[in-house]
BAFI-278303 format. One record per residue (C-alpha): residue in one letter; y, z, x. Coordinates in steps of 0.001 Angstrom, whole numbers, plus 500000, padded with zeros to 6 digits. Layout:
BEGIN
aYZX;...
***
This chain:
BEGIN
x532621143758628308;x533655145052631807;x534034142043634189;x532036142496637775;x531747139562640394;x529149138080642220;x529663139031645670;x525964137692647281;x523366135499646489;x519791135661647884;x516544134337648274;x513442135221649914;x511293132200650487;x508444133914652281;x507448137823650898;x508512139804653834;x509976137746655964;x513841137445655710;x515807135410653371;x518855133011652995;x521732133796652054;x523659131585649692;x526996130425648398;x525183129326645073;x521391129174643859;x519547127833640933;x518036129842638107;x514548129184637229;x512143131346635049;x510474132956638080;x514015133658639461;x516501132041642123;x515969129178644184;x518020127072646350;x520313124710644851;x520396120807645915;x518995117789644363;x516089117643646027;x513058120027646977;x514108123671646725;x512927126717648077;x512395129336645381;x512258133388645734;x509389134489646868;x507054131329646555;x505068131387650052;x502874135210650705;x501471135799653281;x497718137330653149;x494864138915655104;x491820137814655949;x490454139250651824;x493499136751650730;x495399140475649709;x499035140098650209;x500868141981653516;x504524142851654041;x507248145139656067;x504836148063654837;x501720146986656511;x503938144600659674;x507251145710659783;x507713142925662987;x508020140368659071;x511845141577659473;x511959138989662388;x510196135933661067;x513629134555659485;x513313131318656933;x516047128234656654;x515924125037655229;x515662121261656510;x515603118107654542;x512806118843652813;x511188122174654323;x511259125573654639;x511496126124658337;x510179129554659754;x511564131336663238;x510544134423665293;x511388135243668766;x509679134211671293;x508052130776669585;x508885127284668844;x509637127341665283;x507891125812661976;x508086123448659954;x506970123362656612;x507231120209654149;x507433120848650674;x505177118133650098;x501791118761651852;x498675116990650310;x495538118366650208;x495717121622649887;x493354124040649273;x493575126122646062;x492227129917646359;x492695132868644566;x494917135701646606;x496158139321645088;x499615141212644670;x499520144057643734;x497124144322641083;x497166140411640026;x494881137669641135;x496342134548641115;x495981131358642330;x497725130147645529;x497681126787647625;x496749127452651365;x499620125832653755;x496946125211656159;x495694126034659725;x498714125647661579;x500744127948659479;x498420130893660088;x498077130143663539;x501610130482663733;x502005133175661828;x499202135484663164;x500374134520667215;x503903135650665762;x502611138714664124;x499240139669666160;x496481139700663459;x494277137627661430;x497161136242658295;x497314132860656708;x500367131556654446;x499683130705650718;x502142129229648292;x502277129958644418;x500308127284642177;x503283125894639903;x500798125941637174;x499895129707637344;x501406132266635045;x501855135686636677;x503695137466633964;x506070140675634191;x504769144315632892;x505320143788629243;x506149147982629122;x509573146653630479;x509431143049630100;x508323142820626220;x507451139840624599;x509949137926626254;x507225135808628217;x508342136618631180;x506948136161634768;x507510135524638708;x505822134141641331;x505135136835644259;x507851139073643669;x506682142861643536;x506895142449639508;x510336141067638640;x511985137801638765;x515626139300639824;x516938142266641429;x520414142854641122;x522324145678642870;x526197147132642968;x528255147251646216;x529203150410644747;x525935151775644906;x525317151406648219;x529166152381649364;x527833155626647649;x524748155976649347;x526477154882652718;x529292157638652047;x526097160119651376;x524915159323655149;x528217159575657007;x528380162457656041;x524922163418657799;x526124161732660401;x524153158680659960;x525578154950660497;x525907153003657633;x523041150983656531;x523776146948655483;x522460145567651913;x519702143346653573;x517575146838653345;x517110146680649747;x516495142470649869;x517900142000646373;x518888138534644870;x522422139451643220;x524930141968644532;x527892142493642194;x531082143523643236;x533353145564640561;x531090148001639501;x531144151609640129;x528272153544642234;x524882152968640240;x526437151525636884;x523738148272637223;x521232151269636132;x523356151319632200;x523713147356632223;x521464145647629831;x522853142175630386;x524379140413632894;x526448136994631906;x527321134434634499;x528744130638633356;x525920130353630755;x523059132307633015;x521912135652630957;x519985138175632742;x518380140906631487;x518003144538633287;x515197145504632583;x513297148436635124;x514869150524637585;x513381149119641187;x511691152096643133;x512010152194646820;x509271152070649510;x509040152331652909;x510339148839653445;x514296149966652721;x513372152171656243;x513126149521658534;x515978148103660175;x516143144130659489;x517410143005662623;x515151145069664705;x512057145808662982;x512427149442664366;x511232152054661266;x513057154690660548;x513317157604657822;x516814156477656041;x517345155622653515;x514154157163651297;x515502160646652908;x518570160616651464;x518161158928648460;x515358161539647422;x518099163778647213;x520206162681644545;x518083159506642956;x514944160375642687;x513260159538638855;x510777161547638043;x508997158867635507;x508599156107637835;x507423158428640188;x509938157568643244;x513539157252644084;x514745153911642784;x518007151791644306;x518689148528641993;x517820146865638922;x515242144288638226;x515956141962635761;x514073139076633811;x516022135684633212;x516970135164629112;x518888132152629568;x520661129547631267;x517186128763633507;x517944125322635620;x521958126595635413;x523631127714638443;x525099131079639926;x527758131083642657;x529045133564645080;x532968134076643413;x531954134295639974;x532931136748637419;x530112138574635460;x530172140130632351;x528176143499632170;x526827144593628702;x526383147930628410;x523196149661626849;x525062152856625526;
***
């Protein structure tokens, strides 16, 4: 099997807002989460909604790109410019349960409570609240792609994983110098595992990914949106990289140009991933 190496590690506590990057994460069966022996942060467990409880993001507030995430003993702590920062403790009784949306699921959520959404909508200038995924919910993946493997995620857009080459976007970046255009970082496509090794676009072929005992499963090429447009460090929105990629990547079943893999977790969940390690790539053809 060809060998690749993990070259990044992600997770994005908070939909929208940015993530942490780090030297090793746990697997669990809705995807990565921080690694430590005690409360972890997993991908995508806190959304924040509107005042219908429907989910937001870069696409409706691009200003999310600011609003970064880090850990304390025992807390996600949030940031944006300007404010005093947040502090959230993993352990908050009392909270109240309510049903929310993504996309086209209702599920249940826990509210984090007045203070968060006062925070949230002074940092972001509307009405939003922040909600946290009920451990007990099931919010499976599109069996079209998924199958029966049982598989699901928390708030992700549908997928536990997304895994993208360093070859891919080195190809993509080479594809905009040559318009002229400065070379855009990997924190525009937010994904969880960048390999390094692989040539430009060969995660769209793999089937499965191996990593000491972790076996993920490719298993739905991710289409773009307007979020990959908007510059992570700024907020400002642009029209690269959907421009470009239209030209050369655009799938015409899916509907939309499509940058990365998503990918379901098979095995190894409560084993570890680290930045350094080699991966073995299994082919589909």
């Amino acid at each position: 099997m060809p060998r690749a190496r993990i070259s990044a590690l992600n997770v994005y506590p908070i939909k929208g807002c940015r993530g942490i990057a780090l030297p090793r994460a746990r697997v669990a069966e809705r995807g990565l989460t921080t690694a430590g022996p005690s409360a972890v942060a997993g991908d995508r467990e806190w959304m924040i909604v509107d005042a219908d409880g429907r989910f937001v993001t870069q696409r409706e507030y691009p200003q999310l790109a600011l609003i970064a995430t880090s850990l304390a003993a025992g807390a996600l702590v949030l940031a944006s410019p300007g404010m005093p920062s947040l502090c959230l403790p993993f352990e908050i009784p009392g909270l109240t349960l309510r049903e929310v949306v993504v996309w086209n699921s209702q599920v249940t959520a826990h509210d984090a409570g007045d203070a968060a959404a006062r925070w949230l909508s002074s940092a972001i200038g509307d009405d939003l609240r922040l909600v946290r995924f009920d451990p007990a919910g099931l919010r499976l993946c599109n069996p079209q792609y998924a199958g029966d493997s049982g598989a699901h995620t928390a708030f992700a857009d549908g997928y536990p994983v997304l895994v993208i080459g360093e070859g891919s976007l080195n190809e993509l970046n080479a594809r905009l110098a040559a318009k002229g255009i400065v070379a855009l970082p990997m924190n525009r496509f937010r994904p969880n595992v960048v390999l390094a090794g692989l040539d430009p676009f060969d995660e769209d072929h793999v089937d499965t990914i191996s990593v000491d005992g972790v076996t993920l499963k490719l298993v739905k090429p991710c289409t773009r949106c307007q979020v990959t447009t908007t510059d992570q460090a700024s907020a400002a929105v642009g029209t690269e990289p959907l421009a470009t990629l239209a030209g050369f990547r655009m799938n015409t079943v899916l509907s939309g140009v499509t940058f990365g893999m998503n990918a379901i977790v098979v095995g190894g969940v409560g084993r570890e991933l680290s930045v350094g390690a080699d991966a073995d790539c299994r082919f589909a053809f």
